[in-house]
C-alpha positions as CSV (number, residue, x, y, z in Angstrom):
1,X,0.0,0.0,0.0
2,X,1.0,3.8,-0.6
3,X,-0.1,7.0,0.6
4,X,-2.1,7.8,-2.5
5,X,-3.9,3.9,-2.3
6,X,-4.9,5.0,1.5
7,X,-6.4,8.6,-0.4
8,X,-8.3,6.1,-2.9
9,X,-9.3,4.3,0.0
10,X,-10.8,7.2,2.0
11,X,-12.6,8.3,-1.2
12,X,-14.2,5.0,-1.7
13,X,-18.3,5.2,-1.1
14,X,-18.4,2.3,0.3
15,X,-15.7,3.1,3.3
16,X,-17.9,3.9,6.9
17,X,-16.9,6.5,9.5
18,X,-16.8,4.0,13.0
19,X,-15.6,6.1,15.7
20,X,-13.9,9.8,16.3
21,X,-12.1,11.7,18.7
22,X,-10.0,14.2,19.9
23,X,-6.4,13.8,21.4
24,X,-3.3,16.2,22.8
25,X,-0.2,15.0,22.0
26,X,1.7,14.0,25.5
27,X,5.3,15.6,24.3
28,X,3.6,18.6,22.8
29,X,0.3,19.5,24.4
30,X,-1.0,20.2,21.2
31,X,-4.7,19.3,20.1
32,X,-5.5,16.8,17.1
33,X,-8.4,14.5,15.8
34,X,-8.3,11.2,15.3
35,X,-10.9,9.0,13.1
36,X,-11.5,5.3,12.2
37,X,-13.4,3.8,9.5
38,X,-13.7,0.2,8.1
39,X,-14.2,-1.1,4.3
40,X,-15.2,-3.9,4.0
41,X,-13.5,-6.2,6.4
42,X,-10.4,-3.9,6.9
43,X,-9.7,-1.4,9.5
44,X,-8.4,2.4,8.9
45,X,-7.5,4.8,10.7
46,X,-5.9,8.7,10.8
47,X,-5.1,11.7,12.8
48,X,-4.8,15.1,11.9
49,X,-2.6,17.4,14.8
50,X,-2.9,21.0,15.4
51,X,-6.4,21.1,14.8
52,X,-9.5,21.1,17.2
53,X,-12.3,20.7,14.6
54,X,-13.2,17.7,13.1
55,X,-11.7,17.1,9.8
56,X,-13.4,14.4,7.1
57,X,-11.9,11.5,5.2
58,X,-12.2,13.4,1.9
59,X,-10.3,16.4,3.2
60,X,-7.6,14.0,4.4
61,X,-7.8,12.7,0.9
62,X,-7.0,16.0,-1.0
63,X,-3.8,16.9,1.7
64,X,-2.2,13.4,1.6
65,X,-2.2,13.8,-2.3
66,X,-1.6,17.4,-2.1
67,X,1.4,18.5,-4.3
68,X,3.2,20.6,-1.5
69,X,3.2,17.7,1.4
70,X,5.8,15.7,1.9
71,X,6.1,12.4,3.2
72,X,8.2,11.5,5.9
73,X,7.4,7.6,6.2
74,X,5.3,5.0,4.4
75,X,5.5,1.6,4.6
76,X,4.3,-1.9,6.2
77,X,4.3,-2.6,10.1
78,X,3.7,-5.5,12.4
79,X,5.2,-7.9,9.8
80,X,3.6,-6.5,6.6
81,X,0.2,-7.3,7.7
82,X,-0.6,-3.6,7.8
83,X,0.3,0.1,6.8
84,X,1.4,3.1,8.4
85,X,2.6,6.5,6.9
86,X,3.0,10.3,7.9
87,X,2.3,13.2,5.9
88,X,3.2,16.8,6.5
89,X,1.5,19.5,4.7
90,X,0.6,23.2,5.8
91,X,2.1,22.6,9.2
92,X,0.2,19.4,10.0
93,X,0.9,15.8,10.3
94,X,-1.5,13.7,9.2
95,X,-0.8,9.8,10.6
96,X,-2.2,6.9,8.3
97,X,-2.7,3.3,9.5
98,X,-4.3,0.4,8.3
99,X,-4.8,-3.2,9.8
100,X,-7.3,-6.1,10.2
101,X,-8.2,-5.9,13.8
102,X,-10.7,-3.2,15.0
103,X,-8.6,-0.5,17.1
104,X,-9.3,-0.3,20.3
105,X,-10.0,1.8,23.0
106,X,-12.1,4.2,20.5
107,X,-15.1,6.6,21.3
108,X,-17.8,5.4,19.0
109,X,-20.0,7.4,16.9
């Protein structure tokens, strides 16, 4: 998987907003969101910092594809059975992930 397969991936129609949140970051004290979603039978997942508004799965879309971010790692974890990436753009970081299991620990919607 790449960054722009997770952007297809939050486009799809099919793909269904499962739980949301807020965070702030321990190091930093800043303020993010955080949002899961499922497709079919697979799990995804991002977080957006410095932000305290809610922001969709298509907006995530446009700024991991955007042609001014840059990304500072993509690639497979926990033995290639998922995906993980960051993406910086306009002074956010926007964390991807993808796995099989449900997350846990998530506020649901």
């Amino acid at each position: 998987m790449t960054v722009n397969d997770f952007a297809k991936i939050l486009r799809h129609p099919a793909a269904r907003l499962e739980s949301e949140d807020y965070y702030v970051a321990h190091k930093t004290g800043q303020t993010g969101y955080k949002a899961h979603f499922r497709l079919h039978d697979l799990w995804y997942w991002y977080s957006v910092s410095g932000t305290s508004v809610s922001v969709s799965r298509f907006e995530v879309a446009d700024a991991i594809t955007h042609p001014d971010c840059s990304v500072d790692r993509e690639g497979s974890y926990k033995r290639e059975k998922g995906f993980e990436a960051t993406v910086r753009l306009n002074g956010h970081s926007y964390m991807l992930g993808h796995g099989n299991n449900r997350p846990f620990g998530k506020k649901e919607i």
